[in-house]
N, C-alpha and C positions, 0 to 999 in steps of 0.2 A: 076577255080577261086573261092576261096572262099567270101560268102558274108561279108559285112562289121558286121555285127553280130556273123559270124562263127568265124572268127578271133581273136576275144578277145575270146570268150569261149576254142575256139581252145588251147590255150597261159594258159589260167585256168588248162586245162584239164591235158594238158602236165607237168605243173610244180607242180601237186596236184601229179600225178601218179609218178613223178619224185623223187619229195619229201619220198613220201611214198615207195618205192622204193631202195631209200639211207637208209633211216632211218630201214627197217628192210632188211639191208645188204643183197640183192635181188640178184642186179647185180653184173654181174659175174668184176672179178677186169679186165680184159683184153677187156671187151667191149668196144670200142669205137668207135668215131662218133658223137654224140650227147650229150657227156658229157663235161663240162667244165673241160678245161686240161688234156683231153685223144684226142687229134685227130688222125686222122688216120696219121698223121703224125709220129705220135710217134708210133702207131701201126707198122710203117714201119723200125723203127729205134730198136723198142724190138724184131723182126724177125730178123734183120741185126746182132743183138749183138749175140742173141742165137746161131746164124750160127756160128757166130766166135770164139763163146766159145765149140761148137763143134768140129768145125776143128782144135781150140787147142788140143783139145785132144785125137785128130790122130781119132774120129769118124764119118761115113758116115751121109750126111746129104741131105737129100732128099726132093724139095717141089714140091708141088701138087698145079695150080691154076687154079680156074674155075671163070669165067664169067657168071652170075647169070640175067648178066642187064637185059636182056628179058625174064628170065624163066616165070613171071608171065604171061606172054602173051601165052608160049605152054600150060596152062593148062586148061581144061575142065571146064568152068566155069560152067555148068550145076555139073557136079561132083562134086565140086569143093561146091556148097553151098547146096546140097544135104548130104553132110562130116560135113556142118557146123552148118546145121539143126540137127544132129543126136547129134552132140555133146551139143549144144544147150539144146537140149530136155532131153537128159542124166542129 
C-alpha cells in the first residue's frame, strides 16, 4: 500500500517519464499495457493477424509462451542488488 503522499507523486513520476518517453520516440511501437490505446488486447489481435497472414502464405508458424508471473520471486535477491549496485557504481 502506498502512502497517501506516494500516490500523487507516484502519478507525477509516471506521467513525466511517460511524457518524455513519447516525445523522444523511446518506446518500442509494439509495447503494450500501460499505454493508452495499445492494450494487451490488441497485443493479442496483432499476433492473431500476423499468424493468419502467415498461414496465407503456405508459411510455418511457430509460438513460444512463457509465464514470467513468478520469475521475480526465483531470483537471488542478494545477487540480484549486488548486479544493481555494480551498475549503479559504473
Amino acid at each position: 500500500m502506498l502512502s497517501t503522499f506516494s500516490k500523487p507523486l507516484e502519478k507525477v513520476m509516471y506521467k513525466s517519464l511517460y511524457l518524455y518517453l513519447q516525445g523522444n520516440n523511446i518506446l518500442y511501437r509494439y509495447q503494450f499495457g500501460f499505454r493508452q490505446n495499445h492494450s494487451t488486447a490488441l497485443a493479442l489481435i496483432d499476433v492473431v493477424d500476423s499468424i493468419y497472414k502467415y498461414l496465407d502464405h503456405n508459411e510455418t508458424v511457430i509460438g513460444l509462451y512463457l509465464d514470467l508471473q513468478k520469475a521475480f520471486d526465483t531470483v537471488n535477491h542478494k545477487i540480484l542488488l549486488q548486479k544493481l549496485n555494480t551498475v549503479i557504481m559504473v
